[in-house]
C-alpha positions as CSV (number, residue, x, y, z in Angstrom):
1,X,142.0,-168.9,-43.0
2,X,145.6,-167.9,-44.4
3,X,143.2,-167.0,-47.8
4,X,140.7,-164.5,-46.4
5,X,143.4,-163.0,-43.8
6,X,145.1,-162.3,-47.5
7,X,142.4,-161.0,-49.4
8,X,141.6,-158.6,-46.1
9,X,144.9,-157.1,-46.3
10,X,145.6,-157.1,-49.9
11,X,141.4,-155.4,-49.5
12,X,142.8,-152.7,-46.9
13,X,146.4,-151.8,-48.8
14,X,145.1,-151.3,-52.1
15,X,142.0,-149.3,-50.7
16,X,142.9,-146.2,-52.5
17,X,143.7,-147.9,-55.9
18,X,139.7,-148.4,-56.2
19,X,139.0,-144.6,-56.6
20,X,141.3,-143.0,-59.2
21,X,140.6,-144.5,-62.3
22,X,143.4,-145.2,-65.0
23,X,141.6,-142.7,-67.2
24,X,142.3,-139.7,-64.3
25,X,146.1,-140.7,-64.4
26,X,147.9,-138.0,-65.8
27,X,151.2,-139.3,-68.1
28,X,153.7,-137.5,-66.6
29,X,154.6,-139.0,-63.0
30,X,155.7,-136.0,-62.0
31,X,152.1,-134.0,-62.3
32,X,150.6,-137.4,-61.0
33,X,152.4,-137.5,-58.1
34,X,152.0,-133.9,-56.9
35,X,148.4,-134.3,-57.9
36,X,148.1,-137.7,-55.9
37,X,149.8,-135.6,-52.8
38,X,146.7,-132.7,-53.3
39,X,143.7,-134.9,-53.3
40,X,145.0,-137.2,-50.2
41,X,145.1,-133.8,-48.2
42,X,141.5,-132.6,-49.7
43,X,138.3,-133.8,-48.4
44,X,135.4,-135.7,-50.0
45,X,132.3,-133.4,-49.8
46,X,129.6,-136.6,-50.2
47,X,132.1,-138.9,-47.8
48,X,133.1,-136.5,-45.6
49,X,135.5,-138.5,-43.4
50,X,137.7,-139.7,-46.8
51,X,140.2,-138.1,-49.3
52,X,139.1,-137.9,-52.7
53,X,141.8,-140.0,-53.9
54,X,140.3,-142.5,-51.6
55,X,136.4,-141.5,-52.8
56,X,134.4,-143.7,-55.6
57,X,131.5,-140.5,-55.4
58,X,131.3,-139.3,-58.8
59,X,131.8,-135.3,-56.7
60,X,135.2,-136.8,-55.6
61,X,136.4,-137.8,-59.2
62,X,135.2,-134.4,-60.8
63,X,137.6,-132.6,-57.9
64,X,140.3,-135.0,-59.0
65,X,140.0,-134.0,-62.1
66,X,139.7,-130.8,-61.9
67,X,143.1,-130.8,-59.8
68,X,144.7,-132.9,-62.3
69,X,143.1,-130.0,-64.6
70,X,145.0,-127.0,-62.7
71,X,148.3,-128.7,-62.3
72,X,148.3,-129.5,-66.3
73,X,147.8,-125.5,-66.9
74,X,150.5,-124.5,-64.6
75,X,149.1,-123.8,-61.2
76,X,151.2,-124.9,-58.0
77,X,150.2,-127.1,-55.5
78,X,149.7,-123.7,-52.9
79,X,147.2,-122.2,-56.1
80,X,145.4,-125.2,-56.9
81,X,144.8,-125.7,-53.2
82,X,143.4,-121.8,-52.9
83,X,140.9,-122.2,-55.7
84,X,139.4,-125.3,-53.9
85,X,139.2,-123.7,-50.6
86,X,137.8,-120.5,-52.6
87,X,135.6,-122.3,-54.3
88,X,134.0,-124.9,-51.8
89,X,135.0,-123.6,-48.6
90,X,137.9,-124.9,-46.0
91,X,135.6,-127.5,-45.1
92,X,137.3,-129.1,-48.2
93,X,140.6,-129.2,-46.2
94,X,140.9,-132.6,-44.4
95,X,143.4,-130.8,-42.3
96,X,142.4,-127.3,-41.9
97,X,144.3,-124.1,-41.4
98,X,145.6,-122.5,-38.5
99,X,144.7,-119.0,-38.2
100,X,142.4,-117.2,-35.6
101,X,139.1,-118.5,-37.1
102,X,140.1,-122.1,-36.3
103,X,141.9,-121.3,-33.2
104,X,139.1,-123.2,-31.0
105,X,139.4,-126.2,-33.3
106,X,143.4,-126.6,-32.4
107,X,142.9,-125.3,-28.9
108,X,139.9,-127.3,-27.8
109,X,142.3,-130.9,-27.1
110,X,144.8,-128.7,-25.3
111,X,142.0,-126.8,-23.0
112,X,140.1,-130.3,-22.7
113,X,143.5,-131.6,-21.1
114,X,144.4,-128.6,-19.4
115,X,141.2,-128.7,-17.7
116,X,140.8,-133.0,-17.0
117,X,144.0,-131.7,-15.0
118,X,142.8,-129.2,-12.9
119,X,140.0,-131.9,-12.1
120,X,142.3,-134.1,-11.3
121,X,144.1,-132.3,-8.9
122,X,141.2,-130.7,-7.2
123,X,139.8,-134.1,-6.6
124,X,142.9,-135.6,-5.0
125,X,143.2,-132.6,-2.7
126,X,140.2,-132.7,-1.6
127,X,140.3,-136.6,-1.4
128,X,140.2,-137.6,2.5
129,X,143.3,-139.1,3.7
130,X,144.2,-141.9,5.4
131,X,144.4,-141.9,9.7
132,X,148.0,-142.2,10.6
133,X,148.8,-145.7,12.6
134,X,148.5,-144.9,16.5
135,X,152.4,-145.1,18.2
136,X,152.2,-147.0,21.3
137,X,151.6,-144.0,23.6
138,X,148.5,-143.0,21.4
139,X,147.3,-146.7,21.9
140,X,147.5,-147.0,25.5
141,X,145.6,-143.3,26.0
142,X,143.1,-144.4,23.8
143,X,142.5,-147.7,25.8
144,X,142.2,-145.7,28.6
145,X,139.6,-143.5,27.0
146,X,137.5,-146.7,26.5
147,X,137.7,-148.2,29.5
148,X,136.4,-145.3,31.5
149,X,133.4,-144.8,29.0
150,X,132.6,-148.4,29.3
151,X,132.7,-147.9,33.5
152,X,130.3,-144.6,33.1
């Protein structure tokens, strides 16, 4: 048990070590690390839901490369970033921009709690609520309210 609970974990932690081949590496640790920083924040275009630092699709390698390809020739992070998103779209953004034309996108959680609130509260207002106990007083006139219907 101890064996496969190891090769699970040593499975999930080295999960991203699968996708960038040593060939991409670029020698200077420097370049590698910014470029390794990029690509966990860029999306896979055939995975959709992963980084291409975490991708094996061949689209995924040719965008690491290509990154690994603008940071050699000088750009900064910001530029290589902008020809990405110029070239494929925002959609290659795991985390996507704020600006007006996303506002929905960041908005929507808020609105969705915002309004699961307002629910709430109308619900509970409008929830019946609980008779009072009777004091003694109200006891005995009620008593005597039943004992004259059950006479008529």
């Amino acid at each position: 048990m101890r064996f496969v609970l190891s090769l699970l974990a040593a499975l999930v932690f080295s999960a991203s070590a699968f996708a960038v081949q040593p060939d991409e590496v670029l020698k200077d640790t420097a370049l590698e690390k910014r470029a390794r920083e990029i690509s966990s924040g860029l999306r896979c275009l055939v995975c959709q839901n992963q980084s291409i630092d975490d991708s094996d699709a061949q689209l995924a390698k040719d965008l690491r490369v290509l990154v690994r390809e603008r940071l050699v020739a000088g750009d900064t992070d910001k530029q290589v970033e902008s020809f990405l998103v110029q070239r494929y779209g925002e959609f290659v953004l795991l985390k996507p921009t704020f600006g007006a034309h996303t506002l929905l996108l960041w908005l929507t959680p808020a609105l969705v709690l915002l309004l699961g609130g307002i629910g709430v509260y109308a619900a509970m207002r409008h929830r019946p609520r609980p008779a009072a106990a009777l004091d003694a007083e109200e006891r005995k006139a009620l008593e005597n309210l039943l004992k004259r219907n059950q006479d008529a």
